[in-house]
N, C-alpha and C positions, 0 to 999 in steps of 0.2 A: 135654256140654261147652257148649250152646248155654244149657242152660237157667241155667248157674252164671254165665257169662259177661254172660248177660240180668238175672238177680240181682244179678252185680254193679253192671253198667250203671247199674241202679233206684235201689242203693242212692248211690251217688255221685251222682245227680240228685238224690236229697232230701236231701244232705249237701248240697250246694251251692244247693237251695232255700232249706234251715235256713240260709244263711249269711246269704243274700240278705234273707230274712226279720228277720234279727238286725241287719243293718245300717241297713236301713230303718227298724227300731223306734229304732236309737237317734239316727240323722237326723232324725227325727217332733219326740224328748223333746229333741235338741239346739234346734231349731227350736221349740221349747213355752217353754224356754226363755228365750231371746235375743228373742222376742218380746213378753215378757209386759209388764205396766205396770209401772212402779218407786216405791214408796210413798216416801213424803216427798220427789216429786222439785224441789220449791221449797227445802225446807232443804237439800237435796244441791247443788242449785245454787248456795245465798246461800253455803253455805260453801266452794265451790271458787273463788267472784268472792272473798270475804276473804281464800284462802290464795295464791289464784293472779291474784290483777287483775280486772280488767275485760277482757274482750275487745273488739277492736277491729275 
């Protein structure tokens, strides 16, 4: 009984390692990227001052 109970124990630890694991990887690629640099970010600008003002 100990040793099924210890089994199972193990497996539910690396059920919730895997989770822990899984969540962190997609916190890493979420964070990869919202940081990355934004290509033509002068033309993304001139045309949001033409559709939306000047800001002030």
């Amino acid at each position: 009984m100990t040793t099924a109970k210890g089994h199972q124990k193990q497996d539910h630890l690396s059920e919730r390692q895997i989770t822990l694991k899984m969540l962190y990887l997609a916190t890493m690629d979420v964070l990869r990227k919202w940081t990355r640099q934004i290509q033509n970010r002068g033309q993304i600008l001139l045309q949001l001052t033409v559709f939306h003002g000047e800001a002030s």
